[in-house]
BAKOLBA-411073 format. One record per residue (C-alpha): residue number from 1; x, y, z. Coordinates in pm, 1 decimal. Layout:
BEGIN
+-----+----------+----------+----------+
: seq :        x :        y :        z :
+-----+----------+----------+----------+
: NUM :        X :        Y :        Z :
...
+-----+----------+----------+----------+
//
This chain:
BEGIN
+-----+----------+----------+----------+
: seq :        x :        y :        z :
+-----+----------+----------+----------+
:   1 :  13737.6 :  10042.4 :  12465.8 :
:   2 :  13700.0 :  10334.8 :  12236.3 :
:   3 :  13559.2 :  10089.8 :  11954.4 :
:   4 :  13256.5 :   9985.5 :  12244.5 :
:   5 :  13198.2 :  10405.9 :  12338.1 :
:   6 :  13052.8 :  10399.4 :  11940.7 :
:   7 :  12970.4 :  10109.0 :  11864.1 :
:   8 :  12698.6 :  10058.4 :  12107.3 :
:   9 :  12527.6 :  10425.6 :  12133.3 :
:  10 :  12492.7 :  10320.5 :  11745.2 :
:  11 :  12323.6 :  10043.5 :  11837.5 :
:  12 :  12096.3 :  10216.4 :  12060.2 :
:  13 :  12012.6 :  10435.6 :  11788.3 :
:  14 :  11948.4 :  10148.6 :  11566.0 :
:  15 :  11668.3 :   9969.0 :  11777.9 :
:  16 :  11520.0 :  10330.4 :  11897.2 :
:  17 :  11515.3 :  10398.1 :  11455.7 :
:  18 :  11372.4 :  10057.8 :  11427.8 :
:  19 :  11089.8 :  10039.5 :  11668.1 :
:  20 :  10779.6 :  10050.6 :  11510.1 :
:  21 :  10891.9 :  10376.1 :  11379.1 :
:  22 :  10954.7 :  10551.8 :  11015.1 :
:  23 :  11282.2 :  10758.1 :  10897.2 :
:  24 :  11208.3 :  10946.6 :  10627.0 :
:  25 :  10937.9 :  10785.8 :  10498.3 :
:  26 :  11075.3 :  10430.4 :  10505.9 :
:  27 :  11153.5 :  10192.7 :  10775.6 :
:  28 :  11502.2 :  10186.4 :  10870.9 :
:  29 :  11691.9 :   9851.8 :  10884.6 :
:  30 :  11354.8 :   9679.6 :  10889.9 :
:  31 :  11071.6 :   9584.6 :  10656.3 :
:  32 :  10762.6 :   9799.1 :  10575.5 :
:  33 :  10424.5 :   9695.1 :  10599.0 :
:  34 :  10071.6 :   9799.1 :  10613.9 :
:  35 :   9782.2 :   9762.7 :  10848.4 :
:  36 :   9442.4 :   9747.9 :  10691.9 :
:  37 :   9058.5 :   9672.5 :  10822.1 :
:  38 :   8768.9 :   9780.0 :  10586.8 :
:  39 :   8378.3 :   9731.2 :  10681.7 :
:  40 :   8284.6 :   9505.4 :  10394.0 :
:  41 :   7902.7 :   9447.2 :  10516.6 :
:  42 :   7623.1 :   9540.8 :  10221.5 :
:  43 :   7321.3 :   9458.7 :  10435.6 :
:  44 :   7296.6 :   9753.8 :  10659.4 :
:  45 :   7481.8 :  10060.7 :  10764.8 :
:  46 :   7534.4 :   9999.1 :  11130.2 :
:  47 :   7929.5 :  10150.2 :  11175.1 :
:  48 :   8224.7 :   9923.3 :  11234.8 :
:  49 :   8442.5 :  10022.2 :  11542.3 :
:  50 :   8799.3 :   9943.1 :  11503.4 :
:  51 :   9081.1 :   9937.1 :  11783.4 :
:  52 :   9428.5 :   9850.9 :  11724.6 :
:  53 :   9751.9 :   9860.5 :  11909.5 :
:  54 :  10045.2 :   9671.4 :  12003.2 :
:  55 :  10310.1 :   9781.2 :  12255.7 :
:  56 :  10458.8 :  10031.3 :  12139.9 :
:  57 :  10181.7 :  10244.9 :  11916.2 :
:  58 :   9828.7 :  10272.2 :  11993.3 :
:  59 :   9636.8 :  10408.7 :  11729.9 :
:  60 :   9291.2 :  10490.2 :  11846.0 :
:  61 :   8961.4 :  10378.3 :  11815.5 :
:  62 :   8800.2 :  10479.8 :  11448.3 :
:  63 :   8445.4 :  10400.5 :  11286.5 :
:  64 :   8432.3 :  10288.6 :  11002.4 :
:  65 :   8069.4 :  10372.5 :  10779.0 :
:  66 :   8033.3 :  10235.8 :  10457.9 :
:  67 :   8326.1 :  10057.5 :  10292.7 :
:  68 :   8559.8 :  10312.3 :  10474.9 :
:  69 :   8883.2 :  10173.5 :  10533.6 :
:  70 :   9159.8 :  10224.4 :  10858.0 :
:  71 :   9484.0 :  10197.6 :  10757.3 :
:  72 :   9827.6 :  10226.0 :  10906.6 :
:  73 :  10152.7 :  10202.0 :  10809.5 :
:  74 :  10462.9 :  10063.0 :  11037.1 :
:  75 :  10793.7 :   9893.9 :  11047.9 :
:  76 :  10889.9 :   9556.1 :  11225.7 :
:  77 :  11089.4 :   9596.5 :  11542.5 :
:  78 :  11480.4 :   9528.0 :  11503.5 :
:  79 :  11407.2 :   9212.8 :  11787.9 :
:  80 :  11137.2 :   8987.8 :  11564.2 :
:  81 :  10888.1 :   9115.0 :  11829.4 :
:  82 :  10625.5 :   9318.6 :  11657.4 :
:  83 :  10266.6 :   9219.5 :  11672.8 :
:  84 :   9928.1 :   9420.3 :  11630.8 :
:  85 :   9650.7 :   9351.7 :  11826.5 :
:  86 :   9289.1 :   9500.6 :  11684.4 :
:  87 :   8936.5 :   9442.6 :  11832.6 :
:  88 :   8623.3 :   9514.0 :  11568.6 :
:  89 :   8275.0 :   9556.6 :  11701.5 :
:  90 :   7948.5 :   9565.7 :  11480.4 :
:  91 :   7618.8 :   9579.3 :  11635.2 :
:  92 :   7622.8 :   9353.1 :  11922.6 :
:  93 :   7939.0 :   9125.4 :  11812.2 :
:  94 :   8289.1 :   9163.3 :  11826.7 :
:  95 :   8611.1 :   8992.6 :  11826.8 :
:  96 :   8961.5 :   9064.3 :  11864.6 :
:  97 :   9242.7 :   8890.8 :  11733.7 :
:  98 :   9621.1 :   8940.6 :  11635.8 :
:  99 :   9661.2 :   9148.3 :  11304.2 :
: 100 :   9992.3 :   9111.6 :  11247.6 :
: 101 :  10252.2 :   8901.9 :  11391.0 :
: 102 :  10652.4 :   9001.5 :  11261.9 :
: 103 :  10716.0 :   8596.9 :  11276.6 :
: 104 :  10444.1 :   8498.0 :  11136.0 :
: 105 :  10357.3 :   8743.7 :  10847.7 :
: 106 :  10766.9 :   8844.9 :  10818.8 :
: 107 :  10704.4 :   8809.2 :  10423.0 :
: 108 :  10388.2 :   8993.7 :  10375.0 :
: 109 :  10368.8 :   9375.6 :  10350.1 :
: 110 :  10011.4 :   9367.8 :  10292.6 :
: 111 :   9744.7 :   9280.1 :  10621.5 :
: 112 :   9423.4 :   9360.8 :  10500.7 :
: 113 :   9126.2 :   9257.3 :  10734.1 :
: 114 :   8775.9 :   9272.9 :  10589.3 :
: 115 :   8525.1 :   9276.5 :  10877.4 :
: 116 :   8184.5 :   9085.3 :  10719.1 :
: 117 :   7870.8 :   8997.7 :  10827.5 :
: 118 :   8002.3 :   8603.7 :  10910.2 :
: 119 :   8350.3 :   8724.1 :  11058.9 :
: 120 :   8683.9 :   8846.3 :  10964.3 :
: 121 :   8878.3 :   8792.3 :  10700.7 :
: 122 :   9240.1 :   8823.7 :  10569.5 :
: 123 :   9384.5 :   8898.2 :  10280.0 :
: 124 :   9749.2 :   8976.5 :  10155.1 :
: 125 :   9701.4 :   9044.1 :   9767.1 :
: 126 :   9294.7 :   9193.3 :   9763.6 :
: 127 :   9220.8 :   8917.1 :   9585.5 :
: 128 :   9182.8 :   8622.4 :   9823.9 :
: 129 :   9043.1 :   8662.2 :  10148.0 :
: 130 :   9033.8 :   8426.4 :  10374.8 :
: 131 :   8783.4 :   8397.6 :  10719.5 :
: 132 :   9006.0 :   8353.7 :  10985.6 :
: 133 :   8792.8 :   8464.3 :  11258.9 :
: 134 :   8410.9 :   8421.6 :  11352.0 :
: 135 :   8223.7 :   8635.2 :  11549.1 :
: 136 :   8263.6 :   8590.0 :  11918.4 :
+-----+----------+----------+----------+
//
């Protein structure tokens, strides 16, 4: 019984550590990762609004002039729960979609979304990008 009285207040320190939140700079029993959407439109300079949350962090609407950039940092849940939600409006269009999903980008620590005039893209490296998303 005195083995449980530790035991599990450590692990209810673990998953509190571990949710969506940073320990000295680095995740703790979890993987790091980053968030990214950049305006990558050349033919005007109509700003880029960018929302994106998931359940646990919210952080904020930001506009994006330019080839600005928003750009977060975070750490998977301890439960493979984590997912990022963002929603990008330009000029009349907009479209949300999932930015990052802990089962289904486990392996990358790079989500970069490039918001274009034809949609949204992905990348993982900067060097590919990939349209995953039209405008809705």
């Amino acid at each position: 019984m005195k083995k449980l009285t530790v035991i599990i207040p450590l692990i209810l320190f673990a998953i509190a550590l571990s949710s969506s939140s940073r320990v000295f700079g680095s995740c703790f029993f979890t993987n790091d990762h980053v968030l990214v959407v950049t305006r990558n439109i050349d033919t005007d300079s109509d700003p880029v609004k960018v929302h994106c949350f998931s359940g646990n962090d919210d952080f904020g609407i930001h506009v994006l002039n330019g080839a600005e950039k928003f750009e977060r940092k975070f750490c998977d849940n301890l439960l493979p729960n984590t997912q990022f939600f963002c929603r990008v409006r330009w000029r009349e269009k907009q479209q949300g979609f999932v930015a990052y999903e802990q089962v289904m980008h486990y392996a990358e620590t790079l989500n970069a979304w490039l918001v274009r005039e034809d949609g949204i893209y992905l990348t993982h490296d900067w060097k590919v990008a990939v349209q995953k998303y039209d405008w809705a």
